[in-house]
mmCIF file of the C-alpha atoms, coordinates in Angstrom:
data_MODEL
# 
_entry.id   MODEL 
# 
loop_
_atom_site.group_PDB 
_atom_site.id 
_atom_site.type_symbol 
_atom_site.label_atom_id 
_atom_site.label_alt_id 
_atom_site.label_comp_id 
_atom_site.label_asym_id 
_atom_site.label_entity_id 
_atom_site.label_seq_id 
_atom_site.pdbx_PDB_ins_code 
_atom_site.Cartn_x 
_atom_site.Cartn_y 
_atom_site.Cartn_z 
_atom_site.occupancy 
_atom_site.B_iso_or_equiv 
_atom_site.pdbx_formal_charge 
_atom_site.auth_seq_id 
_atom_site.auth_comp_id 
_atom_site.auth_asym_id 
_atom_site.auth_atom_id 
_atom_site.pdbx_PDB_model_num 
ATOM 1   C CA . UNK A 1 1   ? 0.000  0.000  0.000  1.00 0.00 ? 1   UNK A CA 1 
ATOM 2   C CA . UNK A 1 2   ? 1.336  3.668  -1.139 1.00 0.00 ? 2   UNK A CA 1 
ATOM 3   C CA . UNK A 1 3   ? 1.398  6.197  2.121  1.00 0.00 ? 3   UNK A CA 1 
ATOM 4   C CA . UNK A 1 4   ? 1.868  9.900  2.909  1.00 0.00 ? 4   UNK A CA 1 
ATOM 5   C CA . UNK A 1 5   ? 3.416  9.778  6.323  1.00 0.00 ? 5   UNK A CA 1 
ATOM 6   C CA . UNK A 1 6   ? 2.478  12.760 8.237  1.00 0.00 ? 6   UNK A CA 1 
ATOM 7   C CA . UNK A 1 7   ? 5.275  11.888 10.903 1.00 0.00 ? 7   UNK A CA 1 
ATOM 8   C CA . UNK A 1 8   ? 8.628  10.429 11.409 1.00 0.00 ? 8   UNK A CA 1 
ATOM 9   C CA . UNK A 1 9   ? 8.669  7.087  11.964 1.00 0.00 ? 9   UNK A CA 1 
ATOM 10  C CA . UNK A 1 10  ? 12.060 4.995  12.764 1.00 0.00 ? 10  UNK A CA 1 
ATOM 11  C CA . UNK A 1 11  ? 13.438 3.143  9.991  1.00 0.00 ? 11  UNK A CA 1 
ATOM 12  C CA . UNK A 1 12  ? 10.961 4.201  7.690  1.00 0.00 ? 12  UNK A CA 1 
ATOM 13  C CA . UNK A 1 13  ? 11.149 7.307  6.556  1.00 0.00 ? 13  UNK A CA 1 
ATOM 14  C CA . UNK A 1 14  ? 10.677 11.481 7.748  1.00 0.00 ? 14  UNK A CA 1 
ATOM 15  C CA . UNK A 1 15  ? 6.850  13.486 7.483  1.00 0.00 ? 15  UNK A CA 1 
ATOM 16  C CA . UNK A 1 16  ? 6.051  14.227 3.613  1.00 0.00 ? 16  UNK A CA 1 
ATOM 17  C CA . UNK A 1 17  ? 7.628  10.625 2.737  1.00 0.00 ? 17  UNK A CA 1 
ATOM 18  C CA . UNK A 1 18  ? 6.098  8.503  0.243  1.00 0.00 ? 18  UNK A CA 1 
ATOM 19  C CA . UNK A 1 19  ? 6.796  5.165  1.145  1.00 0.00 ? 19  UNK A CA 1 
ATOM 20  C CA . UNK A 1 20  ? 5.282  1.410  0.607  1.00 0.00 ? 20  UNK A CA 1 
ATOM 21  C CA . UNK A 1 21  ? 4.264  -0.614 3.138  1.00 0.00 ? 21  UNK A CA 1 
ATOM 22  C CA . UNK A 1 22  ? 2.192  -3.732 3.955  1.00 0.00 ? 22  UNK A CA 1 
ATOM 23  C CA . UNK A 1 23  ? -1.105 -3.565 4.023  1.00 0.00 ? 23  UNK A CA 1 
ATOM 24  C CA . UNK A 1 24  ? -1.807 -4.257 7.241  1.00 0.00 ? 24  UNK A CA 1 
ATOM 25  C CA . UNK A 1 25  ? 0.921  -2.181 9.007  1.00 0.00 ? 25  UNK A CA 1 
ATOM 26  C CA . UNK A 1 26  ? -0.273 0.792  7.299  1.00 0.00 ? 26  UNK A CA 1 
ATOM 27  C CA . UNK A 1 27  ? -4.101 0.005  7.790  1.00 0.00 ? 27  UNK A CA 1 
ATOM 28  C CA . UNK A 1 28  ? -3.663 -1.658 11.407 1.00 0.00 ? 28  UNK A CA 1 
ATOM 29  C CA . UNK A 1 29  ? -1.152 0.464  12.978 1.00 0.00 ? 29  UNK A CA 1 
ATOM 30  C CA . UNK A 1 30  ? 0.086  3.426  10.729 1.00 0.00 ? 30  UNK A CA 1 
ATOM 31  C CA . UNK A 1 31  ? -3.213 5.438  9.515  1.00 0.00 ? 31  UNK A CA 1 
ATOM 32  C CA . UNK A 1 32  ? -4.895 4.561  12.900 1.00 0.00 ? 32  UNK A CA 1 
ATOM 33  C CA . UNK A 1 33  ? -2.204 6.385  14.875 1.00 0.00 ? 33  UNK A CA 1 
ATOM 34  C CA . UNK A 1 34  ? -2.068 9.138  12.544 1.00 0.00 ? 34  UNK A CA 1 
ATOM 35  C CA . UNK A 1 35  ? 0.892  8.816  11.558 1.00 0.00 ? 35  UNK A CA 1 
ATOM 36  C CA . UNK A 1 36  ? 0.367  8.537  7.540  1.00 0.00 ? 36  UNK A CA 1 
ATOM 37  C CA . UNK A 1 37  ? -2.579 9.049  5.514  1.00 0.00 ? 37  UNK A CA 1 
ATOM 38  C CA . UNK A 1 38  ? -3.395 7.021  2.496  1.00 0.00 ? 38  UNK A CA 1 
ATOM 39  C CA . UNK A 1 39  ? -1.500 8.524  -0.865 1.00 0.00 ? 39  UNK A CA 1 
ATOM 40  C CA . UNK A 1 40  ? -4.110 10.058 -3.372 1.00 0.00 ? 40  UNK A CA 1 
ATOM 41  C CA . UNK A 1 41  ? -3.182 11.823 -6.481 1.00 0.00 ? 41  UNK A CA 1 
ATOM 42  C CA . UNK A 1 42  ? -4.893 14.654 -4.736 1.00 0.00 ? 42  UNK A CA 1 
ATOM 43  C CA . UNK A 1 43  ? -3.012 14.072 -1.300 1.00 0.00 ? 43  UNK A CA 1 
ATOM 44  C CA . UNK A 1 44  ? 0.289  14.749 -3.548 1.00 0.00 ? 44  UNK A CA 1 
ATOM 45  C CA . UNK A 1 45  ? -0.492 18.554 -2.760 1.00 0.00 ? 45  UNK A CA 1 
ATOM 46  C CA . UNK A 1 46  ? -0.766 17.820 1.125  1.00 0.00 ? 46  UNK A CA 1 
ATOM 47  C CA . UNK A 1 47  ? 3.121  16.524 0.641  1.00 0.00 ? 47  UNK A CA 1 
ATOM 48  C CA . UNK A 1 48  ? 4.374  19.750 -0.189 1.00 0.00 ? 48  UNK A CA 1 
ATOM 49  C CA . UNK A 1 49  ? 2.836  21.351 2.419  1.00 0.00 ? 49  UNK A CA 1 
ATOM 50  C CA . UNK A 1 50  ? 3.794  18.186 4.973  1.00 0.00 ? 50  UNK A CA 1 
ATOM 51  C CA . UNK A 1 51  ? 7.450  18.895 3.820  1.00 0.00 ? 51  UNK A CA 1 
ATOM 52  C CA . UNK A 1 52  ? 7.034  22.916 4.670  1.00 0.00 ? 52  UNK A CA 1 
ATOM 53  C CA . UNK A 1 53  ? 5.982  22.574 8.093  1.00 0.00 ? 53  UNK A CA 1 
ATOM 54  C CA . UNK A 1 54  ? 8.856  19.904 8.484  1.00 0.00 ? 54  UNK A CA 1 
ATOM 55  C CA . UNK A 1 55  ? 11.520 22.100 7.143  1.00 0.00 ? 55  UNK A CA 1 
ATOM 56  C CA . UNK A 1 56  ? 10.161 24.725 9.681  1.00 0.00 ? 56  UNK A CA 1 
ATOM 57  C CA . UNK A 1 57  ? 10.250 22.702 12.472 1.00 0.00 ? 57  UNK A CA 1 
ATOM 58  C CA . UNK A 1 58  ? 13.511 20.639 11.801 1.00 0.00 ? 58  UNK A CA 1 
ATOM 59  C CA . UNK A 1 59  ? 17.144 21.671 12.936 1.00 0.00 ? 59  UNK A CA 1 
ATOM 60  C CA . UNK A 1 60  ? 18.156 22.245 8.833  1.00 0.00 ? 60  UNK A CA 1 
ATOM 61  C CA . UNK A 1 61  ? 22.034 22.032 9.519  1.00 0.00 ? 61  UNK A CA 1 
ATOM 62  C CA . UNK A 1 62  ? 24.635 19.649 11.996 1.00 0.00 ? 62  UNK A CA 1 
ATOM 63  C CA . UNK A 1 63  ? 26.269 22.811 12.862 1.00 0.00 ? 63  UNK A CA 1 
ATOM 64  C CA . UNK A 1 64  ? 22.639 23.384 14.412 1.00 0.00 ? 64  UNK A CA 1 
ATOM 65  C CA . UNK A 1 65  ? 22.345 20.047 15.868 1.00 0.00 ? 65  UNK A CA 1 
ATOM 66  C CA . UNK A 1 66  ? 25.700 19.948 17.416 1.00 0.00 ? 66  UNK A CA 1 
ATOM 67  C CA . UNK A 1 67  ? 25.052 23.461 19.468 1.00 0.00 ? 67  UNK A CA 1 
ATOM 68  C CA . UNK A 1 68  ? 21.667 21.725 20.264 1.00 0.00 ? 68  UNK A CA 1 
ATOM 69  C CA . UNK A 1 69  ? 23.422 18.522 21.440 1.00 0.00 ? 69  UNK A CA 1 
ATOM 70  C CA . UNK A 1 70  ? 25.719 20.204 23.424 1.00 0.00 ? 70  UNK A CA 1 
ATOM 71  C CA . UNK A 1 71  ? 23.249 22.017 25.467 1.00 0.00 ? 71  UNK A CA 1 
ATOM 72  C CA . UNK A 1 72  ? 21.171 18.717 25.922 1.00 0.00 ? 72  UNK A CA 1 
ATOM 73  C CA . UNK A 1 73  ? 24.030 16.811 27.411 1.00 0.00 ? 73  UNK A CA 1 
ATOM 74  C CA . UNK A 1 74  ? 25.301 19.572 29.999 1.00 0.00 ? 74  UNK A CA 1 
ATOM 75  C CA . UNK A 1 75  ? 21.799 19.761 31.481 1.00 0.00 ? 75  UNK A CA 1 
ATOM 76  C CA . UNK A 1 76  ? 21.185 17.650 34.723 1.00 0.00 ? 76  UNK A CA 1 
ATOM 77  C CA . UNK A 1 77  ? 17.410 16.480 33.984 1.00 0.00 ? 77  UNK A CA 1 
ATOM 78  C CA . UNK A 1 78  ? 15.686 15.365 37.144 1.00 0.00 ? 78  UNK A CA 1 
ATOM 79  C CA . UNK A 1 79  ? 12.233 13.864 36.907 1.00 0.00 ? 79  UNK A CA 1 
ATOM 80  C CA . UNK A 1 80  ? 10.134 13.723 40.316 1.00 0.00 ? 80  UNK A CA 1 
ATOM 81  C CA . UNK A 1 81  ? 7.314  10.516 39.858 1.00 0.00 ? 81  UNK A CA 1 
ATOM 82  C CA . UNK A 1 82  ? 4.782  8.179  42.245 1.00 0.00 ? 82  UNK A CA 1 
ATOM 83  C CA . UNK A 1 83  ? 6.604  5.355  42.998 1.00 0.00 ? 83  UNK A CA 1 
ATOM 84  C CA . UNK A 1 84  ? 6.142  2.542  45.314 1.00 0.00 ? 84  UNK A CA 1 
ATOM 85  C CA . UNK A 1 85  ? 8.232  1.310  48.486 1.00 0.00 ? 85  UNK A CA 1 
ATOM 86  C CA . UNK A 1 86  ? 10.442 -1.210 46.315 1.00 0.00 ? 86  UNK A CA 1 
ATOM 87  C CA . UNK A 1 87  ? 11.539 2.037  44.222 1.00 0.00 ? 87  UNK A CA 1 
ATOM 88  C CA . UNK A 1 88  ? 9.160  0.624  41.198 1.00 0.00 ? 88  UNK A CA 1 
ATOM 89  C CA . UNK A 1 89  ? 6.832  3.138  39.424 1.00 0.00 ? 89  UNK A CA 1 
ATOM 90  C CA . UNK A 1 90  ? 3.165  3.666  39.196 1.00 0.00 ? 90  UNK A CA 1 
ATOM 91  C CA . UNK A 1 91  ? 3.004  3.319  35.694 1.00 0.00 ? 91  UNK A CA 1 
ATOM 92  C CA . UNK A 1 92  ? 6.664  4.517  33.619 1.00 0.00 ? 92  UNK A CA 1 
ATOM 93  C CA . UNK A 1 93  ? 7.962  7.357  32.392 1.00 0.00 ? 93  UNK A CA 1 
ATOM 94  C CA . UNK A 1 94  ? 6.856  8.548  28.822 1.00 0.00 ? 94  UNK A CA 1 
ATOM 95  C CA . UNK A 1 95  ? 8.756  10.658 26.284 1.00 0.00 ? 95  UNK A CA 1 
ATOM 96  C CA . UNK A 1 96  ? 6.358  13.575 26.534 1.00 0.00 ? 96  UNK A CA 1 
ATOM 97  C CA . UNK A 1 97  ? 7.687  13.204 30.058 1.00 0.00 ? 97  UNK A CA 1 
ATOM 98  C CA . UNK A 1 98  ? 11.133 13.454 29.228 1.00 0.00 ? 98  UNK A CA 1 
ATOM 99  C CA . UNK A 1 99  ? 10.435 16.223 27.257 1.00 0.00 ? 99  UNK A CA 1 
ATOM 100 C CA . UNK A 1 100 ? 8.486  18.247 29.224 1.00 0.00 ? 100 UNK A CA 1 
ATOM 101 C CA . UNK A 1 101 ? 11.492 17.386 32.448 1.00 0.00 ? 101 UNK A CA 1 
ATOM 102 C CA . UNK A 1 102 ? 14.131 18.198 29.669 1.00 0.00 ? 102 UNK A CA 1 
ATOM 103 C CA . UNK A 1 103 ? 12.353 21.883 29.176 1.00 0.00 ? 103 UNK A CA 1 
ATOM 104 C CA . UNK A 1 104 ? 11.945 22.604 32.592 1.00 0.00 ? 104 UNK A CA 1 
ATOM 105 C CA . UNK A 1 105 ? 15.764 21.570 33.599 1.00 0.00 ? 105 UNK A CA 1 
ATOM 106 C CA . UNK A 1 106 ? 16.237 24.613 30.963 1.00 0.00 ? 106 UNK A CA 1 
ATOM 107 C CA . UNK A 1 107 ? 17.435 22.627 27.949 1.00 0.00 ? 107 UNK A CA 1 
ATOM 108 C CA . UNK A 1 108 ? 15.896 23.541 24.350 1.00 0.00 ? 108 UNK A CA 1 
ATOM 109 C CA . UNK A 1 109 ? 12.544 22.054 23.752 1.00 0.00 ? 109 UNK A CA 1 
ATOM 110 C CA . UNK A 1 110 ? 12.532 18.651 22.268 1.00 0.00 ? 110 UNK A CA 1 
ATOM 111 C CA . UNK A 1 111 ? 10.055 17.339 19.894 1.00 0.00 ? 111 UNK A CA 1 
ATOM 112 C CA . UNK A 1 112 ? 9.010  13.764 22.403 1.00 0.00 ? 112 UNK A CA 1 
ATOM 113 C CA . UNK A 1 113 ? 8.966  11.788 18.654 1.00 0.00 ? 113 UNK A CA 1 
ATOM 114 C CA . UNK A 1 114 ? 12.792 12.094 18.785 1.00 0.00 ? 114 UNK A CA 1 
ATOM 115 C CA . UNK A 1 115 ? 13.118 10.778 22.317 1.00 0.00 ? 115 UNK A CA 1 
ATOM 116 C CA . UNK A 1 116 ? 14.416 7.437  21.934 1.00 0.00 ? 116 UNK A CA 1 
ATOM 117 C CA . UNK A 1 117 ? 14.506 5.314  25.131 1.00 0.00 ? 117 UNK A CA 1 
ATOM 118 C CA . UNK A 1 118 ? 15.926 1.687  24.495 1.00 0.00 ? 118 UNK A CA 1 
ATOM 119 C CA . UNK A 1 119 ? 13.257 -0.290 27.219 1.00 0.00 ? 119 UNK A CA 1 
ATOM 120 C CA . UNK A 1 120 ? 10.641 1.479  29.483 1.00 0.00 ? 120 UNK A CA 1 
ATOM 121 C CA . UNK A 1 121 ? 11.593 3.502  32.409 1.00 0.00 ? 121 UNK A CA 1 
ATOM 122 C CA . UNK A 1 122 ? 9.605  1.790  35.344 1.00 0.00 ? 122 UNK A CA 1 
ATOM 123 C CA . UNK A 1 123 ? 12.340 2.207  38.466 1.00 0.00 ? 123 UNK A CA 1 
ATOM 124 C CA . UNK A 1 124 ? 14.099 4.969  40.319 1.00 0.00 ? 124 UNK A CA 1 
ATOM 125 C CA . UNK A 1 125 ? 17.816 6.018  39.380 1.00 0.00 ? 125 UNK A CA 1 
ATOM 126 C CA . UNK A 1 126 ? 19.912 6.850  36.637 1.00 0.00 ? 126 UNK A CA 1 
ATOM 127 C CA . UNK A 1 127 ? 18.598 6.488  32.879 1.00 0.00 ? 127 UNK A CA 1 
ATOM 128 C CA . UNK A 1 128 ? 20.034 6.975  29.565 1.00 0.00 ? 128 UNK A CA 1 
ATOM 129 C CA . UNK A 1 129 ? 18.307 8.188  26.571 1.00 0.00 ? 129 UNK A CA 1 
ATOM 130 C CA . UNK A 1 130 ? 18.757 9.245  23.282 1.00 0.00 ? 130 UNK A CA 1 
ATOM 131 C CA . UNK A 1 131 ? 17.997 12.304 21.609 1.00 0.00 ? 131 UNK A CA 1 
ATOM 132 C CA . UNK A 1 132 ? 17.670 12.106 17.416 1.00 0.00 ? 132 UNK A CA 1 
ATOM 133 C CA . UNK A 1 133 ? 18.490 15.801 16.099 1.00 0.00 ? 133 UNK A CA 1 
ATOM 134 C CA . UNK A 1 134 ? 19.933 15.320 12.951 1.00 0.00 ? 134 UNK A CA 1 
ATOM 135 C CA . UNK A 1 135 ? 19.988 12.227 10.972 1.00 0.00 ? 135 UNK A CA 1 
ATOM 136 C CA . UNK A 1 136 ? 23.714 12.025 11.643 1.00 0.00 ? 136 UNK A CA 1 
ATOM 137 C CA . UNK A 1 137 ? 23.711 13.333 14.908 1.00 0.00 ? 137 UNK A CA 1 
ATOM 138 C CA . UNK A 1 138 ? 22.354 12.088 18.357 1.00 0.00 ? 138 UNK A CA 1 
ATOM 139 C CA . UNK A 1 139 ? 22.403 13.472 21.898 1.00 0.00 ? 139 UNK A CA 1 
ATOM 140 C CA . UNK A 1 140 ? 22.703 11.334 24.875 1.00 0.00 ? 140 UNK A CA 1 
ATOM 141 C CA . UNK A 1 141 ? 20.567 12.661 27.678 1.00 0.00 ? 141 UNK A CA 1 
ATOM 142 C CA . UNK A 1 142 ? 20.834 11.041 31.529 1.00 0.00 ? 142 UNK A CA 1 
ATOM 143 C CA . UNK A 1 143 ? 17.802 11.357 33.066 1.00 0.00 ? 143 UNK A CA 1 
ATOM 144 C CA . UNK A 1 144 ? 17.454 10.952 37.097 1.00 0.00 ? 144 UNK A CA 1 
ATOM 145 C CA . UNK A 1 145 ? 13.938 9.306  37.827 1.00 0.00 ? 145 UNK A CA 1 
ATOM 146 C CA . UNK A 1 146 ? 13.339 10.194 42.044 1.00 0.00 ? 146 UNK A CA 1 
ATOM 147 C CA . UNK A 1 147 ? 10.039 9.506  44.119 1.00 0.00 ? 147 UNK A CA 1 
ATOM 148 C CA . UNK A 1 148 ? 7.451  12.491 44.776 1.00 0.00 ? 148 UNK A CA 1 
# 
């Protein structure tokens, strides 16, 4: 099936993309989420505009991504959550979480789509994750989860 995706998604391609894909991972899990619409000869003109807002939104050089990086990994990001008496979470800690802890620490604001965190934060202490700002370059944020 021929999609429009209307967000990045890993190891498939960047918003305004037109990609091919199985049936059933665009119809099941792609278009549901929002995160491509079906291709059209009339959605060719939403591409255009798909790849505008992207440009606007993206970090455009590595120059750019490396001042951006730097900034990200010399601020100490400390994340207060519920947590039980073991030191295990209510729940686990999102990207839009990360994001939102990132911004008030007083780093740059980071889109939560290009917080990458390899298995789900669900106990107190010390965390890495990784930021994607440039296709070639990648922050590494540590992230301190503590109890409320």
């Amino acid at each position: 099936m021929k999609i429009i995706l209307t967000h990045e998604v890993s190891g498939l391609g960047a918003a305004g993309d037109v990609v091919d894909v199985k049936d059933g991972y665009a119809r099941n899990y792609l278009i549901p989420r929002k995160f491509a619409i079906r291709w059209t000869k009339g959605g060719e003109k939403d591409v255009e505009q798909i790849r505008r807002a992207r440009k606007i939104h993206e970090i455009q050089t590595i120059e750019q991504a490396n001042q951006v990086k730097a900034q990200l990994e010399g601020v100490k990001v400390r994340l207060a959550v519920r947590a039980g008496d073991a030191g295990r979470l209510f729940g686990s800690v999102t990207q839009a979480d990360i994001a939102s802890a990132i911004k008030a620490a007083g780093g740059p604001e980071v889109d939560k789509r290009r917080i990458e965190v390899a298995s789900p934060i669900k106990t107190l202490g010390a965390h890495a994750t990784s930021v994607r700002l440039h296709p070639e370059v990648d922050a590494k944020v540590n992230i301190e989860v503590v109890a409320a």
